[in-house]
Backbone as CSV, one residue per row, in Angstrom:
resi,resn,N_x,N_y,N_z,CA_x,CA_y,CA_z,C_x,C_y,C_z
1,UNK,-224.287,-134.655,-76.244,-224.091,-135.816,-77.099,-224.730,-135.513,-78.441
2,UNK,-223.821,-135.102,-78.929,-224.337,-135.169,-81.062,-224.173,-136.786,-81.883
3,UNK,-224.582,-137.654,-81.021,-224.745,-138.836,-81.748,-226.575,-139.602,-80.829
4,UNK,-227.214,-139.578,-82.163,-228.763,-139.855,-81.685,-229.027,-141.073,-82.295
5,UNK,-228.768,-142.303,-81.324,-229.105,-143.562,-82.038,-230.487,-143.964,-82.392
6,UNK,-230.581,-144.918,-83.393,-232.014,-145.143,-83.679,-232.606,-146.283,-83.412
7,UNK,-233.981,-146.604,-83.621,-234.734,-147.762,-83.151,-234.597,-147.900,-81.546
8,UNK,-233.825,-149.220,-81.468,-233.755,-149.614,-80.066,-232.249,-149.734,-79.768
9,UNK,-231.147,-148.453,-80.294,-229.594,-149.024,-80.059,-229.363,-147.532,-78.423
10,UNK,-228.424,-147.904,-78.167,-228.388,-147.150,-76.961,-226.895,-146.611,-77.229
11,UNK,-226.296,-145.700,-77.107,-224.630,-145.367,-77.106,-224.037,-145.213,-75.404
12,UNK,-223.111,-146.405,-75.436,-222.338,-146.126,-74.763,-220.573,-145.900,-74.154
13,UNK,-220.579,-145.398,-73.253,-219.217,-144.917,-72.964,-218.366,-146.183,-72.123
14,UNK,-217.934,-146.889,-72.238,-216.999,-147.783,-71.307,-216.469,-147.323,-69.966
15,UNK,-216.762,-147.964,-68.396,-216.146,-147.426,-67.730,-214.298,-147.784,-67.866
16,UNK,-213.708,-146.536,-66.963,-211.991,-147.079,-67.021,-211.653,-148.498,-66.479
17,UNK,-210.838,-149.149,-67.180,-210.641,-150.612,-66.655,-209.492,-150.885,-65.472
18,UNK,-209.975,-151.775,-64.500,-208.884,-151.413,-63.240,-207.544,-151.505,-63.565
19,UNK,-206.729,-150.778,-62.364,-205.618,-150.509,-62.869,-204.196,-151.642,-62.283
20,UNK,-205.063,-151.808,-60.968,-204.379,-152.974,-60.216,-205.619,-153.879,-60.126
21,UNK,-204.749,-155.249,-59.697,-205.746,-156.257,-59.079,-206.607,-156.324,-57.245
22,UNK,-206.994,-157.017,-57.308,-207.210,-156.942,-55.475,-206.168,-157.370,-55.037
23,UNK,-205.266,-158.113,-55.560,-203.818,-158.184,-54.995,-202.717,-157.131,-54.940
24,UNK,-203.347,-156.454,-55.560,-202.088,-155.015,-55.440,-201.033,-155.082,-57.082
25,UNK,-201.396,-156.117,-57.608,-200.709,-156.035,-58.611,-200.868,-154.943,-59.837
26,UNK,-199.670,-154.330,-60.261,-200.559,-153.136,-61.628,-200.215,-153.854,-62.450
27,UNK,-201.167,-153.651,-63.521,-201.470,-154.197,-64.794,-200.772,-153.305,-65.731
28,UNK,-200.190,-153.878,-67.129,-200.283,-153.232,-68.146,-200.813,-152.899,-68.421
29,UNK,-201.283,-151.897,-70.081,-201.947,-151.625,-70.803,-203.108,-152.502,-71.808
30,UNK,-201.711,-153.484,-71.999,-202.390,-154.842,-72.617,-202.435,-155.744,-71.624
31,UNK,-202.623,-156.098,-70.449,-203.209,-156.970,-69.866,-204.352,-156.297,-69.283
32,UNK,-205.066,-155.726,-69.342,-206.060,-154.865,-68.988,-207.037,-155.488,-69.820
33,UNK,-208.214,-156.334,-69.012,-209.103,-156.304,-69.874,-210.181,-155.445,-69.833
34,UNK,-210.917,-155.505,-71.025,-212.029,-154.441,-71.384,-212.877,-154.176,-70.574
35,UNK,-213.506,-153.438,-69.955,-214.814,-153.606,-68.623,-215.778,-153.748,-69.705
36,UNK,-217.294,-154.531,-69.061,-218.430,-154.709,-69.636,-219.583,-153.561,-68.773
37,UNK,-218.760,-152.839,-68.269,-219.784,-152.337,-67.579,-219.565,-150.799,-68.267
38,UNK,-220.402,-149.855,-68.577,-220.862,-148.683,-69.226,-222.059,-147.863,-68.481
39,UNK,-221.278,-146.180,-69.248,-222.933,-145.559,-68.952,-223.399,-145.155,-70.318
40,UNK,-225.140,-145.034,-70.598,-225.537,-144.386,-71.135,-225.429,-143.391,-71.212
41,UNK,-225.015,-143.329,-72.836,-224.875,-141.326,-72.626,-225.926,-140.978,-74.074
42,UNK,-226.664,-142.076,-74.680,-227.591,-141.411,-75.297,-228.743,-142.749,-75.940
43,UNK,-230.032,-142.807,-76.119,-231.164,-144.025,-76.421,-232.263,-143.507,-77.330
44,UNK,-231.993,-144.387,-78.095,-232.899,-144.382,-79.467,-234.329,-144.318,-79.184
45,UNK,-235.423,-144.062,-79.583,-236.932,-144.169,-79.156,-237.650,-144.894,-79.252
46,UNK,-236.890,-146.196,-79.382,-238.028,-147.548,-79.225,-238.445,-148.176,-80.623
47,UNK,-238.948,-148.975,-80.368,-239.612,-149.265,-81.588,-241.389,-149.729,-80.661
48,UNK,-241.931,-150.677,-81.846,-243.233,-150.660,-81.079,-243.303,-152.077,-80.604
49,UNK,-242.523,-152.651,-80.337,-242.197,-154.153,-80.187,-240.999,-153.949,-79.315
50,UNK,-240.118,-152.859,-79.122,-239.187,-152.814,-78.038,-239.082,-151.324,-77.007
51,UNK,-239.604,-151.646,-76.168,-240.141,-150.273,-75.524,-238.569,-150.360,-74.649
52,UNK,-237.948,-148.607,-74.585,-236.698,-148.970,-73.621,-237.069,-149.127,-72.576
53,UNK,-236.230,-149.140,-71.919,-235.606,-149.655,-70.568,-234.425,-149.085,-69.881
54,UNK,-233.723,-148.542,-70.530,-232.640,-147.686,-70.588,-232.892,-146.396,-70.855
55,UNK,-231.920,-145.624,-69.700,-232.703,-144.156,-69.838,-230.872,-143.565,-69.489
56,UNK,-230.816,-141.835,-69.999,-229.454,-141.590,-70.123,-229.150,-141.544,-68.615
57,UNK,-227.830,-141.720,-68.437,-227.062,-141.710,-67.269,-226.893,-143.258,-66.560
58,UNK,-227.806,-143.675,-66.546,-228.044,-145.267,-65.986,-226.051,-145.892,-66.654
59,UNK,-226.060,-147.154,-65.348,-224.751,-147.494,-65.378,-225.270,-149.228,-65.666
60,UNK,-224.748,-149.590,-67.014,-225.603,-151.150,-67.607,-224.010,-151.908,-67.487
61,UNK,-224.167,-153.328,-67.433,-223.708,-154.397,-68.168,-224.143,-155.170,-68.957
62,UNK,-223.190,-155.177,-70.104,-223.554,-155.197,-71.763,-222.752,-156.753,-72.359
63,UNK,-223.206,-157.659,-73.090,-222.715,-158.505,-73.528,-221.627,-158.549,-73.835
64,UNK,-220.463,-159.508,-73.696,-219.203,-159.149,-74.180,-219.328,-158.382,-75.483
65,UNK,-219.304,-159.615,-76.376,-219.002,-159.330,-77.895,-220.053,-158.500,-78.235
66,UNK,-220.637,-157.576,-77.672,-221.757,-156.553,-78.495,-221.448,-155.527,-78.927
67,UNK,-222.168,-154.971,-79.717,-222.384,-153.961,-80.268,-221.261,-153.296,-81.513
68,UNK,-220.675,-151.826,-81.950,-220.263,-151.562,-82.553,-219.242,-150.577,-81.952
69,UNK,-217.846,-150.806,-81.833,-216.989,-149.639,-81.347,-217.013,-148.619,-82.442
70,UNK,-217.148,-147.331,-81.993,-216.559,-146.388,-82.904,-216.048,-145.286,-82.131
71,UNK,-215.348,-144.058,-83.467,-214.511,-143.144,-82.332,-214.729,-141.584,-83.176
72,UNK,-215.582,-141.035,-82.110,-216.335,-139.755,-82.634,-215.829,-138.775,-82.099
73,UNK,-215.201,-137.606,-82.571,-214.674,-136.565,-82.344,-213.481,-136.728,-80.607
74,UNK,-212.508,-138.144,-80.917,-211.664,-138.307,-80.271,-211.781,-138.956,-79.244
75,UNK,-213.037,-139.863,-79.344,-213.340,-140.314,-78.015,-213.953,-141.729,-78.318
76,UNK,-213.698,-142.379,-77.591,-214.208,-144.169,-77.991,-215.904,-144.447,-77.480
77,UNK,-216.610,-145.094,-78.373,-218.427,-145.325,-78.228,-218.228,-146.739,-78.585
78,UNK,-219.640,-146.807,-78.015,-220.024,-148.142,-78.329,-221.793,-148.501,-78.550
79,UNK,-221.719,-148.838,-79.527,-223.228,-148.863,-80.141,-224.043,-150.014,-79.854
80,UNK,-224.756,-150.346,-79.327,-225.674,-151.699,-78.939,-226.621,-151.754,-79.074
81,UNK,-227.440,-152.636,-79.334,-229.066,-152.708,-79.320,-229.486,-153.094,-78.152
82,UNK,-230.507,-152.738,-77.617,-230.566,-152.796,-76.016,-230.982,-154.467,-75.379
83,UNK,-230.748,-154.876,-76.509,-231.087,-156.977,-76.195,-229.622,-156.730,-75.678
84,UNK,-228.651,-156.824,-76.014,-227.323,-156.935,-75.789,-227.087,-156.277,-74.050
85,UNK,-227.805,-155.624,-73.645,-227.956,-154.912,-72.714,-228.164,-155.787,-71.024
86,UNK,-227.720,-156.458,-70.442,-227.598,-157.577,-69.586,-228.298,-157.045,-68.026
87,UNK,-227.920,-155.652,-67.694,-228.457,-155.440,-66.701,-228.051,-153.958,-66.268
88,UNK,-228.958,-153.268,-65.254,-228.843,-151.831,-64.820,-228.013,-152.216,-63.415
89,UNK,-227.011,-150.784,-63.496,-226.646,-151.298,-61.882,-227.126,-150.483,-61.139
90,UNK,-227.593,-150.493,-59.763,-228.038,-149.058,-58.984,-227.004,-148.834,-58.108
């Protein structure tokens, strides 16, 4: 990962969004909604008032409307500050 976020933002990757329902139904492209669930694939070093919590690889759910999409050498990110950050899954 050549993207090193700063303060307290964390980068993450979106998992794939399902493809059918539990009913067996397949979805479009555009009826597909977005998953909120992600992994870390890289965490800024804190500040002194926000110690992480998030460490790389960990699998989080992240506020809907958070953070910043962007698209780095062909591939879709997502930038958050780790408040936005809702919970670790194990």
């Amino acid at each position: 990962m050549n993207i090193r976020p700063l303060a307290d933002r964390v980068v993450l990757k979106r998992m794939e969004a399902e493809e059918t329902t539990k009913g067996g139904i397949v979805l479009t492209s555009t009826a597909k909604e977005q998953p909120q669930v992600a992994e870390v694939l890289a965490v800024g070093p804190g500040t002194e008032e926000h110690k992480m919590e998030v460490e790389v690889g960990d699998k989080v759910i992240f506020a809907k409307y958070a953070g910043t999409e962007i698209k780095h050498e062909g591939e879709d990110y997502l930038i958050v500050s780790q408040k936005d950050i809702l919970a670790v899954l194990k």
